[in-house]
Each structure stands twice: as C-alpha cells, then as structure tokens.
N, C-alpha and C positions, 0 to 999 in steps of 0.2 A: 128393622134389625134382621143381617141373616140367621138364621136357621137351619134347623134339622133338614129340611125341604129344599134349601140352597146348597144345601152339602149333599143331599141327592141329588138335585141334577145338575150340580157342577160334576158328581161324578158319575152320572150315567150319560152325560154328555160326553165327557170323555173315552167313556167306552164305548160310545156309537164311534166315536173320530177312529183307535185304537183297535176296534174288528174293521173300520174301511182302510188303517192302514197296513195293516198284516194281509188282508184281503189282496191288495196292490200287490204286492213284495209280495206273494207265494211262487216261486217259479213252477214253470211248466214238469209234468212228468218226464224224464228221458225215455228215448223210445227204443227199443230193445230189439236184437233179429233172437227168432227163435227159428230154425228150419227156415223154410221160403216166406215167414210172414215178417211183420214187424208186429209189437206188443207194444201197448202201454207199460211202463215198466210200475205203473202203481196199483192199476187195478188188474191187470192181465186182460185188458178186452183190446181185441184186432185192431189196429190202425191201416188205415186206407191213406194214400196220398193225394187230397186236392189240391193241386201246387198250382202255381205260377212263376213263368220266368220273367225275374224282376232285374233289369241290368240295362239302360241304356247302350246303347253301340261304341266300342271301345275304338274301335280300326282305326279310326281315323285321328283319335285323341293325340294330342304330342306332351311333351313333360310337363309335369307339374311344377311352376319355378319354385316350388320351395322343397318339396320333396322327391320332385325327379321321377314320381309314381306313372306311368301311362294310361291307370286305372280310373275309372271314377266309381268309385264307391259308392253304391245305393246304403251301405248300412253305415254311412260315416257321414250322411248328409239327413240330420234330424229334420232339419224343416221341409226336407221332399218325404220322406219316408214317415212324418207324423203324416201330411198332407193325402198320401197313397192307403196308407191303413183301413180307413173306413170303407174304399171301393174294395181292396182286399176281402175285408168281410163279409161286405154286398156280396161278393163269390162264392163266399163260405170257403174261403181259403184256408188250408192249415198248416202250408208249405211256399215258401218262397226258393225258387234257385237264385241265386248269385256266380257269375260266373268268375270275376276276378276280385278282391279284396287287398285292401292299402294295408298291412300289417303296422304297420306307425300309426296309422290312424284311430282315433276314439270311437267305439261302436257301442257306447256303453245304453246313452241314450236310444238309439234305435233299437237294439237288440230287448230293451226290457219295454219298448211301447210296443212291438211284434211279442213280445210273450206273455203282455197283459191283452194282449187280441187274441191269444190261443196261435200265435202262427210259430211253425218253426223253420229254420232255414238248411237247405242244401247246399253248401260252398265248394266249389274249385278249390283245390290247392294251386293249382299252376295260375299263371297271371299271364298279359302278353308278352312279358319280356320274359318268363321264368317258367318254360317248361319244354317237357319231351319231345325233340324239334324228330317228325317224322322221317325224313330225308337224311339225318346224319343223329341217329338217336344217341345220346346219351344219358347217363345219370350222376352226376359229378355232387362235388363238396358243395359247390354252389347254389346248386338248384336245389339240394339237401335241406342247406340253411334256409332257402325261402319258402320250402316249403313246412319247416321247425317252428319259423314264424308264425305265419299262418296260423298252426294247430296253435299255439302258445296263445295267441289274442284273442281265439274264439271258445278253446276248452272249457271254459267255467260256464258258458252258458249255457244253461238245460236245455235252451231250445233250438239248439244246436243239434238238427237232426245226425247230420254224419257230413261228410267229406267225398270229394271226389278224387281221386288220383290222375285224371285223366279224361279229355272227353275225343271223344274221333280222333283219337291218333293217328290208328290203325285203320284206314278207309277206304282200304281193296286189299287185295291179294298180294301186292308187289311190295307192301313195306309190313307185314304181316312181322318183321324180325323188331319194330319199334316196340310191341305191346312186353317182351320182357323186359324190357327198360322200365314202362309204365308199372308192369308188375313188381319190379327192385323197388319202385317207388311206394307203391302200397305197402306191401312188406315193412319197409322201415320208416311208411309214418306209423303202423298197427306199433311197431316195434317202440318207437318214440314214444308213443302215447303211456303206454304200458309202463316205460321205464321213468315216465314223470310220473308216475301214480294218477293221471288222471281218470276220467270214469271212462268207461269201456267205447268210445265213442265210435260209431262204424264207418270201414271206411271203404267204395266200391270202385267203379267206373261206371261211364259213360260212353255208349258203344254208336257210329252208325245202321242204318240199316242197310247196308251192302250183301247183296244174294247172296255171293260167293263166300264169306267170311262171318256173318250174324253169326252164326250157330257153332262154328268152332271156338270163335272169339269168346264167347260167352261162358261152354265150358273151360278157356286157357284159365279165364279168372278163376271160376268158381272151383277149379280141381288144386289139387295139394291139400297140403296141413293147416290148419285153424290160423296159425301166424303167417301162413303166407297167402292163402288166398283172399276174394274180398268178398267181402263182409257183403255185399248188395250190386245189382248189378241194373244199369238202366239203359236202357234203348231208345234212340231219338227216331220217333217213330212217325211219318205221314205218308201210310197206305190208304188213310180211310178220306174222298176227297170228295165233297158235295155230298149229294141222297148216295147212300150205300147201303150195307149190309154184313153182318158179321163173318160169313162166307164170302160174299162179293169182293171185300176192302181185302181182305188177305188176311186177318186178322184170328179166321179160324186156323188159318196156315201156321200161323204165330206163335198160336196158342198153345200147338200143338209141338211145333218145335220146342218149344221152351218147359211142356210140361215136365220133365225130369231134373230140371234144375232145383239144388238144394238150396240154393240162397234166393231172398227176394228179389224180383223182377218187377219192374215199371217203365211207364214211358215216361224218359227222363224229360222228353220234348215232344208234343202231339201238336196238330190242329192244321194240316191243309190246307193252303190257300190256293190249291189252282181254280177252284171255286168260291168267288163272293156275294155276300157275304157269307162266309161260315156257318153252318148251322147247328157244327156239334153236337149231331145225334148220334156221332160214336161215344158221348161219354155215357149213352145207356147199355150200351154192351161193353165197354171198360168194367163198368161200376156192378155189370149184370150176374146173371149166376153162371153165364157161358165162359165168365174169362176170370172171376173174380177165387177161384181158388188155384191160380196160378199167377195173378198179377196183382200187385198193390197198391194199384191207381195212375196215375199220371199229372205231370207239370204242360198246364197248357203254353206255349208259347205266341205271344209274350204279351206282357202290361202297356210297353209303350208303342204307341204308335210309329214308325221311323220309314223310311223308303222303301224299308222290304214289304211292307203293306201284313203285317202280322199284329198289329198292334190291338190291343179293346179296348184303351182309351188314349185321348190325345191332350196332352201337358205343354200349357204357355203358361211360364212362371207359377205361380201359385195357381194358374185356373186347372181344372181338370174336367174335361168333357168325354164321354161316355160313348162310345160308336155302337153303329149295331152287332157287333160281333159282342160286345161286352152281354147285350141284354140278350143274344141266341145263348149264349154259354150261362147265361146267370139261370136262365128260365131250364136249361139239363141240367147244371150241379146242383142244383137245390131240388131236383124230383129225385135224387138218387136212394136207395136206399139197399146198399151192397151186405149179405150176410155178413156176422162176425162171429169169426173163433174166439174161443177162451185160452189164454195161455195153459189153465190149468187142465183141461181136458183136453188139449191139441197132441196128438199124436202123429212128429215128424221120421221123418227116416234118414238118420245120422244117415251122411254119406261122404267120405273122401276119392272123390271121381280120378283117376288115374291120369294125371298129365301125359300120357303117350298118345299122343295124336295127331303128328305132323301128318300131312296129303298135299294133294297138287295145290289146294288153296292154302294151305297154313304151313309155313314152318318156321315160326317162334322157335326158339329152345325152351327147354324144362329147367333148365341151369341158367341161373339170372346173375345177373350184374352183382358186383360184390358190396356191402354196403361202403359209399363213400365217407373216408376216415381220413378230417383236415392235418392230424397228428403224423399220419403215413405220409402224407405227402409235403409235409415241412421237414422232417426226416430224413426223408429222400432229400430235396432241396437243398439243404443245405451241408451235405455231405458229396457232394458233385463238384468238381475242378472248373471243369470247362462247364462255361454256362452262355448264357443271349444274353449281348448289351443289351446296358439299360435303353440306348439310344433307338434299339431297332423296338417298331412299330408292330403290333398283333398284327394285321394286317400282311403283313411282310412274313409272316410266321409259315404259312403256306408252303413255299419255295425251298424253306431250309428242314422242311419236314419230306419233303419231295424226297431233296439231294440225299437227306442222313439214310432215309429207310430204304435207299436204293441202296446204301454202303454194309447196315449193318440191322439187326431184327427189331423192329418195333413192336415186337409182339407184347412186350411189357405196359404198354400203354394204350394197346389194341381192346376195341370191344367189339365186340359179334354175336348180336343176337339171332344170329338161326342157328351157326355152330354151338352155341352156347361157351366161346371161351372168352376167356376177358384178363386182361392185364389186371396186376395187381395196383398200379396206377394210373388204370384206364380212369379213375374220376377226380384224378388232379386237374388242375386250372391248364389250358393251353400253354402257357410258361413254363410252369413247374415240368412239364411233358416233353418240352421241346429241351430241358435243362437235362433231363433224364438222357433222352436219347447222343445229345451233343457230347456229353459226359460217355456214354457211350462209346461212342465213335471215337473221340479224342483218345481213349483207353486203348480202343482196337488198331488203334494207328499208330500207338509206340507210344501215345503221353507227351511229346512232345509239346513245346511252346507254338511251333508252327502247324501242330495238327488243331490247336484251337484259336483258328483265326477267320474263317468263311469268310472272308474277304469284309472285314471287320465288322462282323459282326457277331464275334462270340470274345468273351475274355475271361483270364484265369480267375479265380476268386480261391480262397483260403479254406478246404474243405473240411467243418466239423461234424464227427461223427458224434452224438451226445449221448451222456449216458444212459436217458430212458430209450433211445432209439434200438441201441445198438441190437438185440435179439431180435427185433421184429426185422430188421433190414437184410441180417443174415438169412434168418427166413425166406425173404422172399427173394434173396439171389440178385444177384450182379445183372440179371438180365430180365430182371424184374415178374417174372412168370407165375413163383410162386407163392404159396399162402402163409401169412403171419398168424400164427396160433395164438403169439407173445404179444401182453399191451406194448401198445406205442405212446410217451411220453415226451411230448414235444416241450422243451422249457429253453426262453432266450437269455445267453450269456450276456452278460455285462461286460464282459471284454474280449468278449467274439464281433469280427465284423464279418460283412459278408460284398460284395462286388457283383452284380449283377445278377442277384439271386431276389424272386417272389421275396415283397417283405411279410413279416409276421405279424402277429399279433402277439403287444407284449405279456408277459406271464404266463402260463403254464396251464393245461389241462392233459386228460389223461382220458384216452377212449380206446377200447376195445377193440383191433382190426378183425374184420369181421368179412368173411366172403360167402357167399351160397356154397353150401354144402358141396354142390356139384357143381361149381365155379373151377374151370380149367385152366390152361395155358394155349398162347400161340392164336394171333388172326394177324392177315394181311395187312390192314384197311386201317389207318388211326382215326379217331375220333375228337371232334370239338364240341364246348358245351355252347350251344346256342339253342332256341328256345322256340315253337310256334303255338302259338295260341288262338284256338277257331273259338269264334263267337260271331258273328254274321251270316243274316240268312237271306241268299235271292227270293225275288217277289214267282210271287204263284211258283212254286215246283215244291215237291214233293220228294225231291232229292235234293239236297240243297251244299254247297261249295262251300271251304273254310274263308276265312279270310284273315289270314296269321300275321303276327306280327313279330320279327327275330329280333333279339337284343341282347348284349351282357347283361348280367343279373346283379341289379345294385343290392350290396350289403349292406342289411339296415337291423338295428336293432328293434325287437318289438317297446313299445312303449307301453304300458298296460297306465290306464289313466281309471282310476274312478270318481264317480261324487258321490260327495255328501250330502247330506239335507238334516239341517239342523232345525228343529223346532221350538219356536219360542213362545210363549204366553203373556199376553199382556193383562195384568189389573186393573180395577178401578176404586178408589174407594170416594165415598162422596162425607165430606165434609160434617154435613150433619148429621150420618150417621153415627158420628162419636168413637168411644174408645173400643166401644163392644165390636161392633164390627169389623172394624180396623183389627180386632184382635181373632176374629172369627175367619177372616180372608187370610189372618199372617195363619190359621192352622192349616188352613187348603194350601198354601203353599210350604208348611212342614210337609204336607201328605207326598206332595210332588216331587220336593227335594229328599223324602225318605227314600220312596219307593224306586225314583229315578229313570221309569219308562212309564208312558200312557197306560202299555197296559196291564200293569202291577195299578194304576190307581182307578181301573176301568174292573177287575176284580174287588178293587175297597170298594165300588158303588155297589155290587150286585150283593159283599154282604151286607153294608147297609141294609140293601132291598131285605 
C-alpha cells in the first residue's frame, strides 16, 4: 500500500525533475557596454570575448528554392549547430559571429542550445543581397526593412550579444564617403530598437585593417551623441603571423592607436594564416595585461575548414574532425587568464569625440543620410503625372536617369556622402526616383501629353495628393531638397487607381519623416540601392579581399515561430493493490492538477520534508 514515504518521493522526485527544468530555461545574462568595456549585466564582472566565426562560405550559394534566401544560416540548421556546440566548448567559446542570417527562418532551437552552452552570438544585419554596396552607397527603405527584420527575429534572445551594422565597407581611402551610409544604418537600427521597447541591445561595426584609414574610421563611429554613434567597435585584425611578438606583430602599434577610444574594441576576425599551422600565441598578449585594458578579446576566424585554409575543424556530414590549428588554439584559450573590472568600481571617462575630422584619408561627412521613410516615398509616388511604364525593365532605368538629370536637378534624390547632402528621396526604390524626376521634367517642359513619352516609355497616370501626405510634401518642395518636420501618412483609396506607379502595400501606416539633423540639400550623382556583402577570405594573407555579392532585397516578412514542450505523466496502479491505493495515487494527481506546475508540487515535497 502507498504511503507517507511514496508521497515523498513521488514529490521530491519531482523537484529534482522541476530545479533541472528551470535550470535549462534560465537565459543567459545580457551583456552591457559601460565606457570601453562590456559587463555582465547581472553580476557587473568584465566580459572578455572568446568568439569564433561560425558561418560557412556564402559566395558562391544561389537561392534557396523556397525562400529565395542566398544565406545559409548556421542558426537555422539545428542538427549542424547541436553537432558543432560541444567543439565550441572544447574552445571555451562564449561568442559566436554569424555573418548573414535567413530572418523567416526558425532560430529558436539553436539559439537556446548556444545559451544553455554559455555562448552568445554577434550577427550581421546586412546579408549578401541586403546591404551598403561600397561603390554606389546607399541607405534606402529596403535595405531598412531588412535590416527591421533582422533585429525583430533575434531581439528576445539574451544571448544575443549585439549587431553589426556593417563589416569592411569602407576599405581604403577612396570610398571613405560609404561609412556615413553604414552610420545612417546604425543610428536607426539603435533608433528601431529603442522604439520597439526592446532591451538596450548594442549595436557597432566591423572595420578592416587598412594603414590609411583604421584610426579615423574608428573614431567616425565612436564620435557624436549616445543615439548616433556605435555602441562597440571591431577590427578584422591579422598582423600577428607565425612566432611573433606584441611589438614585432604591430600589435603594440594597435594598442596604442586605439587607446583613447571610448567604446569597446576587439578583434572582430584574428588568426593568420600565412604561416601553418597556426600557433596562436597571440591569444596570450590579446588576453594579457599589455592589451587587455584596451581590448575585449577577439573572434578567431573560423570554425569550418573551406579553401581559404582558415578552418579548425573539417565537417563531412554529421562527422566532425578536429585539425591542428583547432588543438594550437584550444591549448592558448584555455591558459588565459585576462584581469577583470567590476562594473561597480570601474571608473570610465564619459566622452563625446567631436566628428570634425575630415584629412587626406577620410572624408565621410558628419551629416548622414536621412532615415529612410516607405510613407514619404508612396506619397511622393503617387502624386506624380508622368511616371515609367510598367513595361520598361530596371535595368533600362539607367539611360532615362542619364537623359532626365542632364535636363533638370536630381538633386532631390541624390545622396553624397562626403558632402554630406542628400535628397529627401534619396532612399526610395529606383522606381519611385525615376517617377520623381520624370514628373519633374514633364512639369519643366510645359505638362504636356508629349513631354511625357521618352519614346514610350513613360505614361500619364492620375495624380493623388492624399490627405495624410499633404504637409509633408509641401515641406519638402517640388524639387524634393527639403525636410519634412510633418508625419507622413500613407493610406490606399479604394477608388483611386494609379498607371504605372510602384505598387503599395494595402492599409495604412504612419511614420515620422525623419532626416539627420544636419541632413542638406543638392549633389550631382544619383543613387541605386543595391547591396555587397564581404564574407570570404584568400588563403595565407594577412590582408585579405571581399568577395560581395549585389542583389535586390527580397521583402519578407519575419516569422517568429516558437515551441512548446508539454509535459505529461503517466500512472500506474496494480490491481491488487485495491481501493486504498487507487485512492492514494488519484491524491498525487489532485496535488498535480491543483498546483498546476512541477514546481509548485516540487515545493509540497520539501514541506513534506
């Protein structure tokens, strides 16, 4: 017959199960910048970065037939990333990079077996089809949304170290005017974040090491106001190549460049291969006292083995095999042992660094791109006459951007980041830009039926002005130059049509036009959004080549999937124990169905006890 004794440890059985499941399920701390450090945001003691870059080779990828993605996602394939975890730890990992990310994709399961490992991840916002193409920089509505996404799929996870706006845009001298782009971009994911009430998540870049531009580049980020500069700053670093030395590798050089920086510094990418195998004795002067209150560790690059010969282990299907670079680095990261500050006694030096810095090597503007607003520019759209058949092909787009901006000012749709001016719908779609200007011209030409025909390829459509539009449009002028104070209120009529106008998206939203403060008027040069994205590295060098890949940026909605795990109990009762038992089991299952969670009846055992 059960008993007092069966009612015990049916319920301190319970409570073993009920502390190993709450155990599971405690998320990771979020990690905090205070001054140039990161904190543990629970206990306030130092956080160092051992990371690894964890991402397969994209370059070459082609679409995915169902979702069109160019990416392969390491945090959206459970069975490679349960299978990778444990060598992870073998490293004493507590950082993953990810360079590109499927935002439709389920990350749910990976992301909580990396935060019952202690690891957290660094993501890219940009993807290879969806970001700051260096050569013809923009920051448009598009690339906006993809990077919305993004934050949207990954925000709830605490282990979620932070975000990257950007990695080697800017990687010499000569395109130095891309990184205000990158910085519009940071600004209004900090800005997005904030405005979903998410938790403070940080968000940096990712810089080369290029002589000429490292140290300006570094301050462009880290100077201005709290919402605009970035939150962490990382450097893809391989100076240090075979047997070296903390002076020898350049590293004292580094050290000392960078020591006046008020945000944290790491190397977002280390580990040289123009000598193999690797020995990774720079991770004792990383981790040492020489560099370690200016730097906060480093991401070794990388996990898989691939052609570029950087790899520390090699992956055929489910096998995973371990090279010797894996066990040079395992045998440094795990002798380290780097001081640590305390949150509460750390004494940083508030600094807002003065963005006035342009020289022979740098000249970014101070004045960034205005935040791109899809409302401003369906507004526009659809208040235009003359517009581009539906017939004519993007590609064709070129030629009648050519003709118009020799006729009439494109400056409304211009961005220029070293002047610092920018159209007010410099970050509409190439459509919407080319509607603008056509509209334009057809205006400056008399209005005419035959001023809108570029030899068939433009036609009249039906122009509505709408009522939430109307103050913002005024605002920004007939010539599109200047700035909308006024919300813009984009909402589609039911018995408005439109001929050759960008279609919309039905129903209504309302967003703030929004420019950089110091956001001008007036540049030459128009602008298209197309995208490049570096993620491959040549074998042995130590300065190493992008390898980008351009494309329109598919719109996709984020899906946020979770699961559940329901828990069930099964009884037994045996026959010959009779009615008493049967009636002593039906109260263990009162207890269960009163209490309603394990560990409400993991508590009744202990009063028992």
């Amino acid at each position: 017959m059960l008993g007092y004794n069966t009612l015990y440890s049916v319920a301190a059985l319970l409570a073993v199960s009920a502390t190993s499941m709450v155990a599971e399920a405690v998320d990771l701390p979020a990690i905090k910048v205070v001054g140039n450090k990161f904190f543990y945001s629970s206990n306030g003691s130092q956080f160092y970065i051992r990371g690894i870059a964890y991402q397969q080779d994209t370059s070459n990828m082609t679409a995915n037939a169902t979702t069109g993605s160019l990416v392969n996602d390491p945090l959206a394939d459970y069975e490679a990333c349960s299978r990778d975890i444990p060598y992870l730890k073998e490293l004493n990992t507590n950082v993953i990079r990810v360079y590109a990310v499927n935002a439709t994709a389920n990350h749910t399961k990976c992301m909580k077996a990396l935060n019952d490992a202690g690891i957290y991840v660094l993501a890219d916002l940009s993807a290879p089809n969806a970001s700051v193409n260096r050569v013809d920089p923009s920051w448009t509505v598009e690339l906006y949304n993809s990077y919305k996404e993004v934050i949207d799929t990954f925000a709830n996870f605490t282990n979620v170290l932070g975000f990257f706006a950007g990695n080697e845009v800017t990687n010499n001298n000569t395109n130095t005017d891309a990184s205000a782009f990158v910085k519009a971009a940071l600004r209004d994911s900090k800005k997005y974040i904030k405005e979903k009430g998410y938790r403070d998540i940080p968000v940096g870049y990712s810089s080369n090491d290029d002589a000429k531009t490292r140290v300006p580049l570094a301050d462009y980020f880290a100077c201005g106001s709290q919402d605009v500069k970035a939150d962490f700053f990382g450097i893809n670093m391989y100076e240090w190549c075979g047997k070296s030395t903390f002076n020898e590798s350049g590293y004292a050089q580094r050290t000392k460049d960078f020591a006046n920086l008020s945000i944290p510094i790491f190397f977002s990418e280390y580990g040289c291969n123009r000598v193999t195998p690797r020995q990774f004795t720079e991770v004792q002067a990383l981790y040492g006292p020489d560099m370690t209150d200016v730097w906060s560790g480093g991401i070794v690059y990388m996990y898989f083995q691939e052609t570029n010969k950087y790899g520390l282990v090699s992956v055929n299907g489910t096998k995973v095999t371990t090279l010797t670079d894996f066990n040079n680095y395992k045998s440094q990261i795990n002798k380290i042992s780097p001081t640590s500050a305390r949150n509460a006694t750390y004494t940083h030096r508030p600094q807002n660094l003065s963005c006035a810095m342009n020289n022979t090597n740098w000249k970014a503007a101070t004045a960034l791109p205005p935040t791109p607003n899809k409302d401003i520019c369906e507004c526009m759209d659809v208040a235009n006459t003359c517009v581009v058949a539906d017939d004519v092909e993007p590609k064709n787009y070129a030629d009648l951007f050519d003709y118009i901006c020799q006729h009439v000012s494109c400056d409304g749709i211009s961005a220029n980041g070293t002047s610092g001016k920018y159209g007010s719908y410099s970050f509409c779609s190439p459509r919407e830009k080319l509607n603008f200007v056509m509209n334009l011209y057809y205006n400056e030409q008399g209005g005419s039926k035959s001023d809108c025909d570029f030899s068939g390829s433009a036609t009249i459509q039906s122009a509505t002005i709408r009522t939430g539009c109307s103050a913002a449009l005024k605002q920004i002028g007939s010539m599109g130059t200047k700035t909308a104070s006024s919300n813009a209120t984009f909402t589609i009529s039911s018995n408005s049509t439109s001929s050759g106008s960008a279609s919309s998206t039905s129903g209504s939203s309302s967003i703030t036009s929004m420019s950089s403060s110091s956001s001008s008027s007036s540049s030459s040069s128009s602008s298209s959004s197309s995208g490049k994205h570096k993620k491959k590295k040549t074998t042995k060098s130590d300065n190493k080549k992008d390898v980008s890949v351009s494309g329109s940026v598919s719109e996709s909605k984020s899906e946020s999937s979770k699961s559940s795990k329901s828990e069930s109990s099964k009884s037994k009762t045996s026959k010959s124990k009779g009615t008493a038992a049967q009636n002593e089991l039906g109260f263990i299952q009162t207890i269960l169905t009163s209490f309603g969670t394990l560990s409400f009846v993991a508590g009744l055992g202990f009063a028992i006890l």
